[in-house]
SEMIBA-389287 format. One line per 2 residues: number of its first residue (from 1); their letters; for each residue x, y, z of N, C-alpha, C. Coordinates in nm, 4 decimals, m for minus. Example, Ala and Ser with C-alpha at 12.3 -4.5 7.8 and 13.67 -1.06 7.14 Angstrom:
1	as	1.3190:m0.5690:0.7800:1.2300:m0.4500:0.7800:1.3200:m0.3300:0.7800  1.2850:m0.2250:0.7080:1.3670:m0.1060:0.7140:1.2900:0.0030:0.7870
This chain:
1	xx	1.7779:m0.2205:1.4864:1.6833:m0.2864:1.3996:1.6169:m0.3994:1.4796  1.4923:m0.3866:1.5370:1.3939:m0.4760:1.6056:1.3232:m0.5743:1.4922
3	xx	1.4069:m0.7449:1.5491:1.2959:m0.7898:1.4633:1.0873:m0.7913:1.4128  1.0866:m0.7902:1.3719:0.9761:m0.7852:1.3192:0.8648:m0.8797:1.2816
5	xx	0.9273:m0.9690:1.1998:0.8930:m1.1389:1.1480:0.9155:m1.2251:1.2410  0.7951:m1.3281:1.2166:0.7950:m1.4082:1.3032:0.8329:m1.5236:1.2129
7	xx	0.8135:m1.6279:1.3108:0.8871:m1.8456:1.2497:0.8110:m1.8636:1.0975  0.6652:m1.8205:1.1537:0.5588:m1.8603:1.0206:0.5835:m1.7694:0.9150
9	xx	0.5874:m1.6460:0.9621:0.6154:m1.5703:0.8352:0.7698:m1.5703:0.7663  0.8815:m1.5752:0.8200:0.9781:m1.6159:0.7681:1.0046:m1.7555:0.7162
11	xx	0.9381:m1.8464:0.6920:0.9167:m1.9617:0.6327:0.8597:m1.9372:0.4982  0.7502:m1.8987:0.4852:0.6498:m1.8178:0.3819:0.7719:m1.7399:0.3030
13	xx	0.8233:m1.6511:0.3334:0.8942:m1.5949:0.2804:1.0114:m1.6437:0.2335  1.0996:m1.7539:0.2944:1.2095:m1.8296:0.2700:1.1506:m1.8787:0.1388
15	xx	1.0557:m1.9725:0.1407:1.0029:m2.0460:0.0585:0.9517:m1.9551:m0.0528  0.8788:m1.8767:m0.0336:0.8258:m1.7896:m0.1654:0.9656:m1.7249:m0.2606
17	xx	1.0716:m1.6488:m0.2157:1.1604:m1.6055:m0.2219:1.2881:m1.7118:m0.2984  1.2369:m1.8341:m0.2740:1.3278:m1.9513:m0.3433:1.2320:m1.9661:m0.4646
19	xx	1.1418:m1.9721:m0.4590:1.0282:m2.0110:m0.5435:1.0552:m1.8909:m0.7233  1.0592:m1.7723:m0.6446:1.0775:m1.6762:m0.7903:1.2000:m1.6749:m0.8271
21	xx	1.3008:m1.6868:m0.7383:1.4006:m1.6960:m0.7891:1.4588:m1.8328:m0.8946  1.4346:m1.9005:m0.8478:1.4439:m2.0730:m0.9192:1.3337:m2.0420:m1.0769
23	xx	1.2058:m1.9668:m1.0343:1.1614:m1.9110:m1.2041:1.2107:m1.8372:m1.2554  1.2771:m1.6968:m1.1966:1.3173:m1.6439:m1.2707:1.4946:m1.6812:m1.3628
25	xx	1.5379:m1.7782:m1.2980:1.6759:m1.8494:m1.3390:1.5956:m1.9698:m1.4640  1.4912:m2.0229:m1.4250:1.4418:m2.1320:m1.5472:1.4092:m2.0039:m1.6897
27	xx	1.3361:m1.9367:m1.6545:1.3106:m1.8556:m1.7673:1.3691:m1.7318:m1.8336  1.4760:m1.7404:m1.7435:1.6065:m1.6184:m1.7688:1.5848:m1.5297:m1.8172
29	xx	1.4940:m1.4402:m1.6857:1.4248:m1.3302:m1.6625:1.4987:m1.2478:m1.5376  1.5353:m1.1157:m1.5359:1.5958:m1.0594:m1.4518:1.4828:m1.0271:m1.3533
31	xx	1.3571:m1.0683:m1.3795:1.2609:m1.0336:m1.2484:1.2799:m1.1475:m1.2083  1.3089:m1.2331:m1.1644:1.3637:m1.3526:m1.0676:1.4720:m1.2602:m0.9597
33	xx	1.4806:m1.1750:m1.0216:1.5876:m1.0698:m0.8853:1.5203:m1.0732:m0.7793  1.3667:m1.0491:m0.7961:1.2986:m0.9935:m0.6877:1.2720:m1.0757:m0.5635
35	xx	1.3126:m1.2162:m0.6247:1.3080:m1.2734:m0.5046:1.4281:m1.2929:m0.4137  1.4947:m1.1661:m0.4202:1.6159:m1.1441:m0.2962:1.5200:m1.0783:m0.2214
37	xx	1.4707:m1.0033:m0.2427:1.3701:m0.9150:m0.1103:1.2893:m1.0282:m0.0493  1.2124:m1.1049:m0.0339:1.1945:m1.1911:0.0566:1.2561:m1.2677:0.0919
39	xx	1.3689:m1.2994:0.0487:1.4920:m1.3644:0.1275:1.5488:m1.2977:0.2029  1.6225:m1.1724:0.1735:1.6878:m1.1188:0.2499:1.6017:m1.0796:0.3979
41	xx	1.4671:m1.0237:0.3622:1.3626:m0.9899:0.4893:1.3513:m1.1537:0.5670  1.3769:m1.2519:0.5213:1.3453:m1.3651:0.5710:1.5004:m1.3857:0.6990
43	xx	1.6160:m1.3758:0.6364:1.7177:m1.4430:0.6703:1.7591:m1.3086:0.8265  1.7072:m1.1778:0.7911:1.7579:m1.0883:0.8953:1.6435:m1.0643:0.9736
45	xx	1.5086:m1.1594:0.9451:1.3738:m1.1088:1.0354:1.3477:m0.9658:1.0469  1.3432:m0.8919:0.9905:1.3780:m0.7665:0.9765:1.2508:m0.7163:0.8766
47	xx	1.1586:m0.6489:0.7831:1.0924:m0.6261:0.7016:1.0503:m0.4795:0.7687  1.1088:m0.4113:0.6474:1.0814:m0.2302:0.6595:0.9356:m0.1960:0.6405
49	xx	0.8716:m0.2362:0.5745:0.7267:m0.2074:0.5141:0.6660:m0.2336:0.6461  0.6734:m0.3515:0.7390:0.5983:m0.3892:0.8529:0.6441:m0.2832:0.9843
51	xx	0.7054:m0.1965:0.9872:0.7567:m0.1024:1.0542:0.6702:0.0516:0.9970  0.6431:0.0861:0.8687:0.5901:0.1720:0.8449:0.3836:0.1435:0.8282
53	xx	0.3859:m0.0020:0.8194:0.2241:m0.0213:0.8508:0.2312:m0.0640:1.0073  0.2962:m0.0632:1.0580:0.2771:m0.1328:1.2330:0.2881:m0.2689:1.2539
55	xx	0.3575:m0.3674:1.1689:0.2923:m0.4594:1.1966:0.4443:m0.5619:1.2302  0.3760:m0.6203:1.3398:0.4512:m0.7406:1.4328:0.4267:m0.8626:1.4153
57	xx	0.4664:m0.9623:1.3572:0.4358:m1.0896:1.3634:0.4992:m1.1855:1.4301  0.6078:m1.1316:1.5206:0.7222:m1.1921:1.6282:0.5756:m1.2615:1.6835
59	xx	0.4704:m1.2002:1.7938:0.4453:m1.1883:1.8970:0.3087:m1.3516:1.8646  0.3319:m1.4188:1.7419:0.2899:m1.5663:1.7581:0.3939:m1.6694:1.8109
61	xx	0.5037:m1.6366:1.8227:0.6391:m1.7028:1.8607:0.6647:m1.6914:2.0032  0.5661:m1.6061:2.0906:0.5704:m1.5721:2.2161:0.5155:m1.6894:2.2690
63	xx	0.5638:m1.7480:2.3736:0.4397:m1.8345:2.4684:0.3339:m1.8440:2.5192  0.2405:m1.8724:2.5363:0.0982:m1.8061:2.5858:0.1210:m1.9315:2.7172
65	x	0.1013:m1.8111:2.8169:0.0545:m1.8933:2.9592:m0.0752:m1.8731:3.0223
């Protein structure tokens, strides 16, 4: 499993992913679940969907010389 996610986008996602979950616990709604999927894609850098569209966002975390 090649990470995938990069610093910026796993931030976004940390944060969004706290965000529904903390609503869905205020309004005690079982769609507050959903924000394990951007956590979990956040915490293992990992995101399956970006593997079946192509997409890399590691490669802003690279150095530019």
């Amino acid at each position: 499993m090649k990470t995938n996610v990069g610093s910026y986008d796993v931030a976004v996602r940390f944060t969004a992913g706290c965000l529904i979950l903390c609503l869905g616990t205020h309004f005690e709604n079982w769609w507050g679940l959903v924000g394990l999927v951007p956590l979990l894609t956040a915490l293992t850098g990992f995101c399956p969907l970006y593997v079946l569209l192509h997409i890399d966002t590691t490669y802003t975390d690279r150095p530019h010389c």
